[in-house]
Structure formats: C-alpha cells, structure tokens
PDB file as gemmi writes it, atoms N, CA and C in Angstrom:
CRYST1    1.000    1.000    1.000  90.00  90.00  90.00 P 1                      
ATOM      1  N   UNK A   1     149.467 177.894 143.504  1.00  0.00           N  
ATOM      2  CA  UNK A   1     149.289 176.540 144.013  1.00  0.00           C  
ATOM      3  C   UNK A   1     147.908 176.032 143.601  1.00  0.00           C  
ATOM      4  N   UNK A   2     147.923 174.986 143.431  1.00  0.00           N  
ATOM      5  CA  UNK A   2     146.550 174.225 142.826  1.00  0.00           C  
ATOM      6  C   UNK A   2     145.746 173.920 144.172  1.00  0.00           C  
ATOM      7  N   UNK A   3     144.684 174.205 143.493  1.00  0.00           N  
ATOM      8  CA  UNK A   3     143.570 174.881 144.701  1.00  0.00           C  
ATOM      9  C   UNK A   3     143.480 173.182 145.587  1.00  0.00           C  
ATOM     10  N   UNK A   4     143.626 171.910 145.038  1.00  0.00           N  
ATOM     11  CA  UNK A   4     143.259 170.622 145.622  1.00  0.00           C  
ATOM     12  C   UNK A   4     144.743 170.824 146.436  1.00  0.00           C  
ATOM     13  N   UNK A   5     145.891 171.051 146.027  1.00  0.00           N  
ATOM     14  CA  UNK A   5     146.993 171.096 146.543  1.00  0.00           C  
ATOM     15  C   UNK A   5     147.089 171.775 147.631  1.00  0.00           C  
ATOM     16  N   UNK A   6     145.999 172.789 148.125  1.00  0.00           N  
ATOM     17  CA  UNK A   6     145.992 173.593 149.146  1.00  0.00           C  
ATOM     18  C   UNK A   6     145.316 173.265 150.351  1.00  0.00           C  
ATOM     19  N   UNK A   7     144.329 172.593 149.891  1.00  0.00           N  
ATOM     20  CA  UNK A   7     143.665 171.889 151.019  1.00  0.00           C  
ATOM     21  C   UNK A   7     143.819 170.826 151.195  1.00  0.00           C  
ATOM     22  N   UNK A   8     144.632 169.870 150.598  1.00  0.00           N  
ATOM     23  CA  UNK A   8     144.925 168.439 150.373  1.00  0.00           C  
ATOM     24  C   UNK A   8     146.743 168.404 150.381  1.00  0.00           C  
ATOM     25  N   UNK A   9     147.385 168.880 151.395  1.00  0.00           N  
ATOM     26  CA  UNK A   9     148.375 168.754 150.820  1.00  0.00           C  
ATOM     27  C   UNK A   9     149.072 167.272 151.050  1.00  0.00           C  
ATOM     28  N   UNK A  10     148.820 166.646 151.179  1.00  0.00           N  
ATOM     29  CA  UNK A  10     149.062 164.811 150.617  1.00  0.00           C  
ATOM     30  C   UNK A  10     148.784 164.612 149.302  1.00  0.00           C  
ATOM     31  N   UNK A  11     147.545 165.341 148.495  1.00  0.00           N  
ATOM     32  CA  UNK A  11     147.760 165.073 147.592  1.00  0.00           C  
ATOM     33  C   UNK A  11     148.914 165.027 146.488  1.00  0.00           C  
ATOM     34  N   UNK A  12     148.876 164.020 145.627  1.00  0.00           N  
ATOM     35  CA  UNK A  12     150.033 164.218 144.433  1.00  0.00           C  
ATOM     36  C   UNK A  12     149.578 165.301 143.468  1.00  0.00           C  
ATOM     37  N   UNK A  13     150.385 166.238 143.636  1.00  0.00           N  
ATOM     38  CA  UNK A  13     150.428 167.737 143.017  1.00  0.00           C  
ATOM     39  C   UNK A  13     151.231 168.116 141.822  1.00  0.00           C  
ATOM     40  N   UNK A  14     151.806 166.963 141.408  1.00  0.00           N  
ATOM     41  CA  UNK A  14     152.433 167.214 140.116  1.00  0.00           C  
ATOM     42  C   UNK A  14     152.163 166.368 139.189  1.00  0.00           C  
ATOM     43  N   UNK A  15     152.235 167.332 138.069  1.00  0.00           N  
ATOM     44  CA  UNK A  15     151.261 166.776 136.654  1.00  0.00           C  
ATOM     45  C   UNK A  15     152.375 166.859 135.661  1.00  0.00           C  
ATOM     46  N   UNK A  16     152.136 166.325 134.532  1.00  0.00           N  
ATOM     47  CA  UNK A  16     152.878 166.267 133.485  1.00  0.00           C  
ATOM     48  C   UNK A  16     152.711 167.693 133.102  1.00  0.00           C  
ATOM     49  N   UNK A  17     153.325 168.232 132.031  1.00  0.00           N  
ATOM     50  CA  UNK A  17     153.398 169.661 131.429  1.00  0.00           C  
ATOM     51  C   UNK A  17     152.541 169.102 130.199  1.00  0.00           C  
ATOM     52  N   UNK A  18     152.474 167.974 129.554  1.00  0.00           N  
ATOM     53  CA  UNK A  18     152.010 167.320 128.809  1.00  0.00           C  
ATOM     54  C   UNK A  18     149.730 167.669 128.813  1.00  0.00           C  
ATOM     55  N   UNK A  19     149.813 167.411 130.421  1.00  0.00           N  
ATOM     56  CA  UNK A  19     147.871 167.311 130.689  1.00  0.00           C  
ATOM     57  C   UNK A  19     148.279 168.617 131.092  1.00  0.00           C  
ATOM     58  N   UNK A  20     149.230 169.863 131.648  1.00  0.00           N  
ATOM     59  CA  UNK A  20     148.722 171.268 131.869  1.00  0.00           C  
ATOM     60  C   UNK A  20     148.403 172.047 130.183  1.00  0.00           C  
ATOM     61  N   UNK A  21     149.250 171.526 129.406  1.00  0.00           N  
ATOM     62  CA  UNK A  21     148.995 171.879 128.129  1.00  0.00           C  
ATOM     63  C   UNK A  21     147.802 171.851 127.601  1.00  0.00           C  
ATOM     64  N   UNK A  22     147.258 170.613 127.540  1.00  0.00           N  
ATOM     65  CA  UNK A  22     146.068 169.937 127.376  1.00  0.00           C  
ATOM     66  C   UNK A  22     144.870 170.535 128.371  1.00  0.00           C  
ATOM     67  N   UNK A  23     144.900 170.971 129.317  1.00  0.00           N  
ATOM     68  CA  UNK A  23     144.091 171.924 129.895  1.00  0.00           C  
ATOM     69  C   UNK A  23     143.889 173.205 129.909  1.00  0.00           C  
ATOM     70  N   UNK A  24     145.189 173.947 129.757  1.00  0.00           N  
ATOM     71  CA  UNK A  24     144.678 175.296 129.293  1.00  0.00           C  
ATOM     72  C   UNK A  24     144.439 174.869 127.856  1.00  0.00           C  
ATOM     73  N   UNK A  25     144.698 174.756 126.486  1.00  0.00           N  
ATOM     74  CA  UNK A  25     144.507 174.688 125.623  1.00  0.00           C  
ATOM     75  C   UNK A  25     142.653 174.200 125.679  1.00  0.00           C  
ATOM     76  N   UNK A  26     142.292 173.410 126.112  1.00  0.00           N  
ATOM     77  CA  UNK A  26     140.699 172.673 126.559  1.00  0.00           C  
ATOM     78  C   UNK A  26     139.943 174.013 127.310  1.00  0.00           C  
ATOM     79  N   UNK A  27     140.648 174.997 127.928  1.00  0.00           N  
ATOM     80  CA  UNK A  27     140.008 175.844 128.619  1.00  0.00           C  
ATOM     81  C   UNK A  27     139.982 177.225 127.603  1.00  0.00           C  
ATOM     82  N   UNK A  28     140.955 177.110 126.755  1.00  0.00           N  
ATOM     83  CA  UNK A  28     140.886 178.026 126.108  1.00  0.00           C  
ATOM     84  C   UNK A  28     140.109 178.110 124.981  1.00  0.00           C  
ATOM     85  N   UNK A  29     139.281 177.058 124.370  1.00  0.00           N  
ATOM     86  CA  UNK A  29     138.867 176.525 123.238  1.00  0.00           C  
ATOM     87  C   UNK A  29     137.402 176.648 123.915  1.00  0.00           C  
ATOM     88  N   UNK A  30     136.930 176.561 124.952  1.00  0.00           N  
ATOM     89  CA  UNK A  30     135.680 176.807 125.711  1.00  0.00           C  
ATOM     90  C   UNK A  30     135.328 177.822 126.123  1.00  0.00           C  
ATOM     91  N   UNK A  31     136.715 178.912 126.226  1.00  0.00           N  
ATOM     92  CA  UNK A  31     136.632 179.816 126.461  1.00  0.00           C  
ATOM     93  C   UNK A  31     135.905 181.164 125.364  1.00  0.00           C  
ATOM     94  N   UNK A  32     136.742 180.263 124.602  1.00  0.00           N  
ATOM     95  CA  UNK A  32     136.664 181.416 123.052  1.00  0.00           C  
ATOM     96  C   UNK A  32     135.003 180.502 122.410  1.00  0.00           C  
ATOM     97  N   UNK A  33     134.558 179.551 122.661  1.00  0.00           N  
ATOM     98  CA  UNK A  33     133.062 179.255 122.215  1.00  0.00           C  
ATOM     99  C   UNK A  33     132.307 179.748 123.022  1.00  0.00           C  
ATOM    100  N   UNK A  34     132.387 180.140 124.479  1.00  0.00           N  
ATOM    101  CA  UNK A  34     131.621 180.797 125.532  1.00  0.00           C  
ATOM    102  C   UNK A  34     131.684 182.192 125.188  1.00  0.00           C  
ATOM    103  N   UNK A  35     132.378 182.797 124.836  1.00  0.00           N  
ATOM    104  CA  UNK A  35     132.244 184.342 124.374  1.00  0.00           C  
ATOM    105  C   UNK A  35     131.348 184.462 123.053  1.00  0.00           C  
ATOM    106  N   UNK A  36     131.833 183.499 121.778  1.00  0.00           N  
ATOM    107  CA  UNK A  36     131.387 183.983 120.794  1.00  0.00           C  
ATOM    108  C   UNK A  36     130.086 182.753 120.300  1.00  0.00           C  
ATOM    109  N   UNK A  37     129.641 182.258 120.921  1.00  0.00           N  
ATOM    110  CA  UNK A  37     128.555 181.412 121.020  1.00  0.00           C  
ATOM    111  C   UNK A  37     127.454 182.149 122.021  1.00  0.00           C  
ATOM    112  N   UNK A  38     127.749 182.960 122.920  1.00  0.00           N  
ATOM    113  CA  UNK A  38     126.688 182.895 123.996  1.00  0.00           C  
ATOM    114  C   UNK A  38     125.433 183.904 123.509  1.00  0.00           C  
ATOM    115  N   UNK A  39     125.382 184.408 122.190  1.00  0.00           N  
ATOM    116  CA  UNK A  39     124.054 184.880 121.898  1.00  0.00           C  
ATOM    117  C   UNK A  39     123.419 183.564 122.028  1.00  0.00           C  
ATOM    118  N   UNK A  40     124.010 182.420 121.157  1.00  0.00           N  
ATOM    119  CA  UNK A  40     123.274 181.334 120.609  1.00  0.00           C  
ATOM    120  C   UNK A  40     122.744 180.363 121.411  1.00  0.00           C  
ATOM    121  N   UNK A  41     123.599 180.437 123.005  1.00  0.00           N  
ATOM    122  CA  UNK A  41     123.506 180.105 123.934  1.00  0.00           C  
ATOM    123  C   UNK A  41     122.098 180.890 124.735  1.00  0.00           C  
ATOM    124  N   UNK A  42     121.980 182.151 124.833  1.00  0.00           N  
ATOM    125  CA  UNK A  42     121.305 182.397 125.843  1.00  0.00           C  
ATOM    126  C   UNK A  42     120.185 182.156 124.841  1.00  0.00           C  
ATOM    127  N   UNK A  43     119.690 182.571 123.486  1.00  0.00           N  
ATOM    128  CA  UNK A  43     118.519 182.298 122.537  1.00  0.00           C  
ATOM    129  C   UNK A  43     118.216 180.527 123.325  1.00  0.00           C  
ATOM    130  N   UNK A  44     119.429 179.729 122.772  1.00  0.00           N  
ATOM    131  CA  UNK A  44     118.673 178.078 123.332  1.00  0.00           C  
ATOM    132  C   UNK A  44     118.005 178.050 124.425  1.00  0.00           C  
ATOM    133  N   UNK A  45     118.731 178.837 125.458  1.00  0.00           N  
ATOM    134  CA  UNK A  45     118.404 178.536 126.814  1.00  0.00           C  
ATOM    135  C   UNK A  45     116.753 179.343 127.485  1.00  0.00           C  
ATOM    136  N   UNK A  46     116.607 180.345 126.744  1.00  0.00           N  
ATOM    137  CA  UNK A  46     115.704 181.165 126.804  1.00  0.00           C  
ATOM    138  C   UNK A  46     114.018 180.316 126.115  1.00  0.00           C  
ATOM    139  N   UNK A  47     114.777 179.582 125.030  1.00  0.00           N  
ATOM    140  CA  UNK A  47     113.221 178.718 124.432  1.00  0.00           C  
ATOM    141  C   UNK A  47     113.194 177.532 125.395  1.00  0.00           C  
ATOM    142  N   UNK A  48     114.168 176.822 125.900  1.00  0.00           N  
ATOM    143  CA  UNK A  48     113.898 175.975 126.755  1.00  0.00           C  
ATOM    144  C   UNK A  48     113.410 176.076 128.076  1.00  0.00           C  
ATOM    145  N   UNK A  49     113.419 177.225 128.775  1.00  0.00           N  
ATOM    146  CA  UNK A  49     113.577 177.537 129.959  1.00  0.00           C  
ATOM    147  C   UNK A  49     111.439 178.049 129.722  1.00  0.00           C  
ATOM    148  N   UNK A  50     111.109 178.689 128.541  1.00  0.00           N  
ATOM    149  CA  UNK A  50     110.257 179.459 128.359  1.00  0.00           C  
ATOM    150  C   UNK A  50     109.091 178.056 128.163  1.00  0.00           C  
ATOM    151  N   UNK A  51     109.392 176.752 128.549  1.00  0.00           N  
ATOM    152  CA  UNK A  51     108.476 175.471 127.895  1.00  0.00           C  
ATOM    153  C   UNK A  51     108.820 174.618 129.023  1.00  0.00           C  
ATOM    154  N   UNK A  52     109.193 174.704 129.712  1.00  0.00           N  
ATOM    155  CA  UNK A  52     109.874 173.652 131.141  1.00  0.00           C  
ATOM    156  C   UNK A  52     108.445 173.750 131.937  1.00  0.00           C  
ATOM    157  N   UNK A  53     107.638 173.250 132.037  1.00  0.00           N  
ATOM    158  CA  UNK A  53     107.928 171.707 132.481  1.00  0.00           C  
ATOM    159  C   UNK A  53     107.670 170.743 130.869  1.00  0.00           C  
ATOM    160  N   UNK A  54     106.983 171.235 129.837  1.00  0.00           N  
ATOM    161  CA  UNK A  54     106.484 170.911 129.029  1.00  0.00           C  
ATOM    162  C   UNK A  54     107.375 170.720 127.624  1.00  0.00           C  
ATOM    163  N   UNK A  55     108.580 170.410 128.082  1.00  0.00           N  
ATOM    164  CA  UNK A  55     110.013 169.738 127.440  1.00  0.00           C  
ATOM    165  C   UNK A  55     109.507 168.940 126.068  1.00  0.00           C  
ATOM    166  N   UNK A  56     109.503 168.948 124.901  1.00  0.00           N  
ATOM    167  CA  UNK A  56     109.769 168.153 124.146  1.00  0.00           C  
ATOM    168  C   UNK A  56     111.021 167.869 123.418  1.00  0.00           C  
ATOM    169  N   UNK A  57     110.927 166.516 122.785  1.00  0.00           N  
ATOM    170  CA  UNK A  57     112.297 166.474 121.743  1.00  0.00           C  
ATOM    171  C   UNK A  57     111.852 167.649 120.785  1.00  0.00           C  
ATOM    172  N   UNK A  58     113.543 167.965 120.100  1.00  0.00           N  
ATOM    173  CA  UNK A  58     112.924 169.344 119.069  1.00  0.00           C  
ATOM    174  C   UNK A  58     112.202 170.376 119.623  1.00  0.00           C  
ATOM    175  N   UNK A  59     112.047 170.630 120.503  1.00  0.00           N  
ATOM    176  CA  UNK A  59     111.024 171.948 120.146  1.00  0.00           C  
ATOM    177  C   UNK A  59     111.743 173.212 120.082  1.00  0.00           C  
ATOM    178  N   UNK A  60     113.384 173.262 120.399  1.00  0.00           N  
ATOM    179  CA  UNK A  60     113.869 174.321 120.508  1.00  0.00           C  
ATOM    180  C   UNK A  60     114.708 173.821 119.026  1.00  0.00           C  
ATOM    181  N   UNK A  61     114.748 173.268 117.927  1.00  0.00           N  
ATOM    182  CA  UNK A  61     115.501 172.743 117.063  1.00  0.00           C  
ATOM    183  C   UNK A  61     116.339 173.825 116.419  1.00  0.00           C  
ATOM    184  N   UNK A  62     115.641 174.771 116.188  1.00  0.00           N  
ATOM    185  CA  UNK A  62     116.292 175.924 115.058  1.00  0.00           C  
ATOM    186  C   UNK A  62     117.387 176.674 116.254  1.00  0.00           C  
ATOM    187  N   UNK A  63     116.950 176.631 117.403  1.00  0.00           N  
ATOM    188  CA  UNK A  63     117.899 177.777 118.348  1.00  0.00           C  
ATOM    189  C   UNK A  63     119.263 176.736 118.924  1.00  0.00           C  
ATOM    190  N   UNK A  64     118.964 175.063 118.754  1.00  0.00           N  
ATOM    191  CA  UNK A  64     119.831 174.363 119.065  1.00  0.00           C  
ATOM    192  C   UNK A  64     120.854 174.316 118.231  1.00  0.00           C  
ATOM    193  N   UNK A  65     120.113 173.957 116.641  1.00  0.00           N  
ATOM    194  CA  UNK A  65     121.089 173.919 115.435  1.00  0.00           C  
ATOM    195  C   UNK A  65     121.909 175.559 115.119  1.00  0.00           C  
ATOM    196  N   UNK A  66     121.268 176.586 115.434  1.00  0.00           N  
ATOM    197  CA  UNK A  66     122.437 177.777 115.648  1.00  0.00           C  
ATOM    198  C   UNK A  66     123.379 177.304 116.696  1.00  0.00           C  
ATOM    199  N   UNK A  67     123.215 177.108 117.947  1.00  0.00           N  
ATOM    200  CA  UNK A  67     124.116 176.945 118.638  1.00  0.00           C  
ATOM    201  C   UNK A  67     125.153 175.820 118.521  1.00  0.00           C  
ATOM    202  N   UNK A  68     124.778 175.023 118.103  1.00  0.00           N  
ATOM    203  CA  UNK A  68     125.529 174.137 117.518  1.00  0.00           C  
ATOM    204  C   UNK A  68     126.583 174.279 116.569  1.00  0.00           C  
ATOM    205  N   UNK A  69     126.040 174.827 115.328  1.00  0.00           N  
ATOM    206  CA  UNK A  69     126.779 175.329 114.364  1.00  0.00           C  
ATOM    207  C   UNK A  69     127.795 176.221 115.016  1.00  0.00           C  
ATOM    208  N   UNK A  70     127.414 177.005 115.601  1.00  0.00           N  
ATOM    209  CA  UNK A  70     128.526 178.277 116.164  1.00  0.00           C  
ATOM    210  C   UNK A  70     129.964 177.397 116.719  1.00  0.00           C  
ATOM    211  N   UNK A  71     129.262 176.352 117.654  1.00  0.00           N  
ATOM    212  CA  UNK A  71     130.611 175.626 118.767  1.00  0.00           C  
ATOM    213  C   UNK A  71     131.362 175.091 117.125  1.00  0.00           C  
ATOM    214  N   UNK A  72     130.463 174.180 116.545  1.00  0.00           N  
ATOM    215  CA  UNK A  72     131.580 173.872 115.730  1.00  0.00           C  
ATOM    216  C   UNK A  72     132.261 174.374 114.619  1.00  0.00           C  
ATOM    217  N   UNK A  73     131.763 175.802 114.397  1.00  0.00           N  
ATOM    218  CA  UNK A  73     132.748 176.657 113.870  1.00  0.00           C  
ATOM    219  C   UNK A  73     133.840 177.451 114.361  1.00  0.00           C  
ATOM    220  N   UNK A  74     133.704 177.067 115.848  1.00  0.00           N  
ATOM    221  CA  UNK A  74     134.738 177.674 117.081  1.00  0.00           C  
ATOM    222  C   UNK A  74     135.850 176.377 116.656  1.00  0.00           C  
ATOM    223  N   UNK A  75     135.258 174.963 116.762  1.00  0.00           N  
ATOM    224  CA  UNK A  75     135.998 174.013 116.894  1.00  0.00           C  
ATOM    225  C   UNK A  75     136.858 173.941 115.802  1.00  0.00           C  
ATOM    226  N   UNK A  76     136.210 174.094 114.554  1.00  0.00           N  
ATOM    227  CA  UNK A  76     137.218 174.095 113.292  1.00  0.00           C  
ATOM    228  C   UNK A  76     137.882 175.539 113.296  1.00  0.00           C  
ATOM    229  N   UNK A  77     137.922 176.560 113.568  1.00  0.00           N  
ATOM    230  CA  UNK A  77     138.373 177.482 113.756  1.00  0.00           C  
ATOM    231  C   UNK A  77     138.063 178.906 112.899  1.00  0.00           C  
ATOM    232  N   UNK A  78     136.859 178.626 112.447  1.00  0.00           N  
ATOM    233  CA  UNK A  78     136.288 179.174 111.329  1.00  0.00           C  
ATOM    234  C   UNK A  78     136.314 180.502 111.881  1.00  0.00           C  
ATOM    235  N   UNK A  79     136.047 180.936 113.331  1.00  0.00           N  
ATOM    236  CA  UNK A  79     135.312 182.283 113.214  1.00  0.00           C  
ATOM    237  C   UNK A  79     136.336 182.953 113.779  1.00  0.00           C  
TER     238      UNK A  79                                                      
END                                                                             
C-alpha cells in the first residue's frame, strides 16, 4: 500500500500504470547514477564542504565536471 494511502485513506490512490512506469524507471536511472557516480559524488561534496562558509563560483570545477560527466554517461547509458 502506498505509504500516503495509509495514512490518508481519502486520498485518491490510484495511478495510471503509465506514471508507476515512469517512476520506477526515474528511480531506477538514479539509482544506477547513485551507485556508480558516488566516488564523484563524495570527491564534489568533500571540496565543497572543505570551503563552506567561503563558497565560490568554480572552485570545486574539476570535481563538479567529473561528476557531471559520470551522471551523463549513466544518462546515455555509456557505463
């Protein structure tokens, strides 16, 4: 049962098969960039986190543009 459906049961609880498709497929595509992205992920997050409060544009550029590259080689299906 859908977790809003459980505590809401007034709510309208039925969806097209059409948007459940469209959601696992969306969850699965985030799923598989969250596994094979998250070196590139924790590197970004690690230069940003290591300069906070002192944030600039760019300053993490090279650890962004890896991570970047990675999602959209998840997205085209490269890897």
């Amino acid at each position: 049962m859908d977790q809003q459906c459980q505590w809401f049961p007034d709510a309208n609880c039925r969806f097209s098969s059409s948007v459940d498709m469209k959601d696992k497929n969306s969850t699965s595509t985030l799923r598989r960039i969250l596994v094979n992205c998250s070196v590139q992920a924790k590197e970004y997050g690690g230069c940003v986190a290591a300069k906070v409060p002192e944030v600039e544009h760019d300053m993490c550029l090279k650890q962004f543009l890896a991570l970047k590259n990675c999602m959209q080689n998840m997205l085209r299906g490269k890897a």
